[in-house]
N, C-alpha and C positions, 0 to 999 in steps of 0.2 A: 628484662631478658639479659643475658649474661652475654659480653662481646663473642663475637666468634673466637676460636681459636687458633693458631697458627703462625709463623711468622709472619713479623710488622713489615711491608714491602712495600717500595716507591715504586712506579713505573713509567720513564722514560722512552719517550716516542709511543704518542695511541691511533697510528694509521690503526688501516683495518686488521693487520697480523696483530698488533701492540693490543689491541679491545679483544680479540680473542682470547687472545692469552690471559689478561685481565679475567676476561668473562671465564673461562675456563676455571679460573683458579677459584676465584669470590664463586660459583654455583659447585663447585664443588665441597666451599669450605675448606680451602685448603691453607687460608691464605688472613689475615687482614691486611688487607688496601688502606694505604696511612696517606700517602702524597701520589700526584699525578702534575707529571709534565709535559707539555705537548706546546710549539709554536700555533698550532691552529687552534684557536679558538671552537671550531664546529667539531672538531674531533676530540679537547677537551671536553664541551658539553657531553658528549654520547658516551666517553669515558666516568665520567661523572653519573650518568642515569646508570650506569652501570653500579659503580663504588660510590654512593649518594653521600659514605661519610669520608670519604678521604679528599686529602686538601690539594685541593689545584697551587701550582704553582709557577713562575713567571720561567724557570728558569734551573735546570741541571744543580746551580751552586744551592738555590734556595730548598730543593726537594732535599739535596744531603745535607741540612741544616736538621734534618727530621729524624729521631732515633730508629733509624732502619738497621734491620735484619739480614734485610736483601736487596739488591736493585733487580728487576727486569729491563733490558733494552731491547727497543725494536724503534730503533734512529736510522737514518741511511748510512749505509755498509759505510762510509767511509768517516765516519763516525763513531764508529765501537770499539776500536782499540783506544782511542784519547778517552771515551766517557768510560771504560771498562777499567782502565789504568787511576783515572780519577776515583771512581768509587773505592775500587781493592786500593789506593792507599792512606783512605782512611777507617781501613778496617771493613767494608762492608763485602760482602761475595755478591757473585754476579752472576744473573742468566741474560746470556747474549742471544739476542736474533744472529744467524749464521748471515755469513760469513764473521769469526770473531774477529777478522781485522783483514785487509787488504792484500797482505803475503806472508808468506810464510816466517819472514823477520821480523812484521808485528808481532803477528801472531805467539810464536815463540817468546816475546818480550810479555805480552797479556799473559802468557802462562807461569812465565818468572816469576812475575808480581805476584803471583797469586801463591807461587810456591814458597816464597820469601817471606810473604805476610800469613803464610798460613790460612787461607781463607777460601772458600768454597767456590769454585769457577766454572758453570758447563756453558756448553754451546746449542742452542735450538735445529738439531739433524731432526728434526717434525719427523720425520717419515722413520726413523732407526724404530722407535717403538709400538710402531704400526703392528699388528699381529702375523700377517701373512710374510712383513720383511726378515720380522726375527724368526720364523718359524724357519724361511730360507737358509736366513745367517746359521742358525744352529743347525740345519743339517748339512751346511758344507763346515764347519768347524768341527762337529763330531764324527766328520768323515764319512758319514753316509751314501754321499756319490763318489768313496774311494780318492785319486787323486783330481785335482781340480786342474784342467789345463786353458779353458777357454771361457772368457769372461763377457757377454757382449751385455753392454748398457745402453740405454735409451730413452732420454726426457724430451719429448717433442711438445713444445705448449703451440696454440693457437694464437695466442692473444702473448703480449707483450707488454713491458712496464711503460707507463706514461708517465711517470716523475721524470723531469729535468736529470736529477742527479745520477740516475741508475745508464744516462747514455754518456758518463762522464767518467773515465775510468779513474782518475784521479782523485772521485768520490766514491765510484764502487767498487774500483778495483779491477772491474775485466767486466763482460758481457755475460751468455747465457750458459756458458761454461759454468763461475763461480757462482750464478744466482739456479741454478739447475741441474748441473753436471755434479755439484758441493754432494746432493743427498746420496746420488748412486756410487760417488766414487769413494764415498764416507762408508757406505755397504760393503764395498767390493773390498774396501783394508779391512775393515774390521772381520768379516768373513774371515781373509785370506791369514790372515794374522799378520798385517801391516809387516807385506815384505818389500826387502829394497826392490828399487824397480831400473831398468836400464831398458835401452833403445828406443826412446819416446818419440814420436813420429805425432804430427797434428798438422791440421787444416783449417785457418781458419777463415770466419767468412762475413762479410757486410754487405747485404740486400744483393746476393749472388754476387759479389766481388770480395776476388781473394783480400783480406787483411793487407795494409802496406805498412802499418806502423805498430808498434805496440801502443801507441798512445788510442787509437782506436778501439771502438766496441764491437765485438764477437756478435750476431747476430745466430750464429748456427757455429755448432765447431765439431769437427772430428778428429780422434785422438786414439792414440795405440800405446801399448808401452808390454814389458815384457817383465813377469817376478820373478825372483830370485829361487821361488819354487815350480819354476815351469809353466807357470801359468802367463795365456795371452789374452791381454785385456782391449776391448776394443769400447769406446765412450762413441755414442754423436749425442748432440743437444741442441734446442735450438726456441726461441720466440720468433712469434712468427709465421710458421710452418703453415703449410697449406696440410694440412691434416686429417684433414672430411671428419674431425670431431673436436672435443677441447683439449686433449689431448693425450698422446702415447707414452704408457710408462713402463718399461721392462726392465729385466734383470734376470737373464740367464747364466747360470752356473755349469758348467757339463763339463764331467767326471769320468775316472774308466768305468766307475763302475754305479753310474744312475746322471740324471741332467735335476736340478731346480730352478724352477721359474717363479717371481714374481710381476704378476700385470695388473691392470688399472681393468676396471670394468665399464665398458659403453663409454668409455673417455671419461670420467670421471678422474679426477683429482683425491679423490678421499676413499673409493673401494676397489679394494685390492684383491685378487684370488693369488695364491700360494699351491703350486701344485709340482711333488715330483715325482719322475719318470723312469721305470728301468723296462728298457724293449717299447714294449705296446701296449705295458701296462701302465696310469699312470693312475695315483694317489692323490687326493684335494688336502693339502696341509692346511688352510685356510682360507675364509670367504668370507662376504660381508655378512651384516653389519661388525662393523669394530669401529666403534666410537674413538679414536687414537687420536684426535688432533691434536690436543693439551695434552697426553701424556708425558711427554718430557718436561713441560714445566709443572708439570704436578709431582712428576719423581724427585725434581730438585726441590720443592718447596717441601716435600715427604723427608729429602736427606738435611736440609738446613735446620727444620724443626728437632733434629736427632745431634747433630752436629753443623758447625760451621766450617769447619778446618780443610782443607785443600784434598782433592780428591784426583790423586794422577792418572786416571781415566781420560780426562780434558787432555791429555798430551796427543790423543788421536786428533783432534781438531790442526796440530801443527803439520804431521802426517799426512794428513789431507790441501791443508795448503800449499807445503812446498813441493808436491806431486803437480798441483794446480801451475806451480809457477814454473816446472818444468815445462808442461805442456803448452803453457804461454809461450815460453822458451825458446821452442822447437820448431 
């Protein structure tokens, strides 16, 4: 039988998001799996029954010893800007698990590197190529609900991360904001067409106590801020939540002239209904099934095999950042 085809890719960090992604890529064919690294031995193995022919390795330096194409990373957040800045400068391009670095001044520096060496950089927004999000995105872009003034978002999980690292900001960066808040408020620019934003107003919060320090993890937060096109954007998020399901995920749009909604179905994490509204009428833009979870590392593994060269899309990832570190800020 002839190898598969596709670009040669390492994959750094195989938790459970890092094996999906894996697995998404290799069952779709998208991809050859050349190296795999991971500190845990259990999660190497399952990685490995996965990609049975690519080569486990001890360690970050030894996987880029290997004529890669591409890195994927799905390391802890506070992690991805040094191993994304490693790989891009020896040539290789990058799909980063989101957040692509800690604040908006990695962030921006990941993007440099990428711009400078010419090479292929995205960030893992899972949810931007979900069908019912874009369906949303494209009708508030093509103006379909007229102007846009009032933006309300909402990621409530039930359950929360158990890694050490993720209640360490210093490793992840911030709390349920950046590990939650990242997807809808990555929706809300790119919709709006990433306008400056002024008046930023948040709350934030640790097991029902306000925040005292920035050095602290966000447990629930809520956040306001005001666009340059009139528009009032209103964030809460949160791990944790008493929720009476796994959890709440919306995205209201509302326009002079129609409202778009995106929601999660029976608390589900992966189906989404997309529906918009004018009066008393409303339209189903999209519902499940939509297989969407690997689609963004299969689009990047679709544009590397085409090209490798830097793609200034990835500059919405900095947009969303320093929006974030505003709202930290505030």
């Amino acid at each position: 039988m002839s190898p598969p085809a596709g670009p040669r890719l390492g994959f750094l960090g195989l938790g459970w998001i890092g094996r999906r992604r894996l697995r998404g890529l290799v069952e779709a064919g998208a991809c050859r799996a050349v190296a795999l690294a991971d500190p845990s031995p259990a999660a190497l193995a399952e990685a490995r029954a996965i990609a049975p022919e690519a080569r486990p390795c001890a360690s970050m330096e030894e996987l880029l010893t290997e004529a890669l194409d591409g890195l994927v990373i799905a390391t802890p957040s506070g992690q991805h800007a040094d191993q994304a800045l490693a790989a891009l400068s020896r040539g290789v391009p990058v799909f980063c698990q989101k957040p692509l670095a800690r604040t908006g001044a990695e962030t921006r520096e990941v993007i440099e590197a990428a711009r400078n060496r010419d090479r292929l950089l995205a960030v893992d927004f899972s949810y931007r190529p979900a069908l019912a999000f874009e369906r949303v995105i494209a009708a508030v872009r093509e103006e379909r609900l007229g102007r846009v003034y009032s933006v309300d978002l909402v990621f409530h999980n039930a359950y929360g991360p158990d890694k050490g690292w993720s209640k360490d900001r210093t490793l992840a960066g911030g709390g349920c904001l950046i590990d939650l808040g990242v997807h809808l408020l990555d929706m809300a620019m790119l919709a709006l067409g990433a306008p400056r934003v002024s008046k930023v107003h948040a709350a934030l919060f640790a097991s029902g106590e306000p925040l005292r320090t920035l050095g602290e993890i966000e447990d629930f937060a809520q956040a306001s801020f005001e666009t340059e096109t009139g528009a009032n954007v209103r964030i809460a998020c949160s791990w944790w939540l008493h929720a009476g399901q796994d959890a709440i995920i919306e995205a209201i749009f509302r326009g002079t002239q129609g409202a778009a909604t995106v929601h999660n179905v029976n608390g589900s994490f992966f189906d989404f209904v997309a529906e918009l509204s004018r009066g008393t009428s409303r339209e189903v833009l999209a519902s499940p099934p939509d297989d969407w979870e690997a689609r963004a590392v299969k689009a990047w593994a679709g544009r590397l095999a085409r090209s490798n060269t830097f793609d200034p899309s990835v500059e919405s990832a900095a947009v969303v950042a320093e929006l974030i570190d505003r709202i930290y800020a505030a």
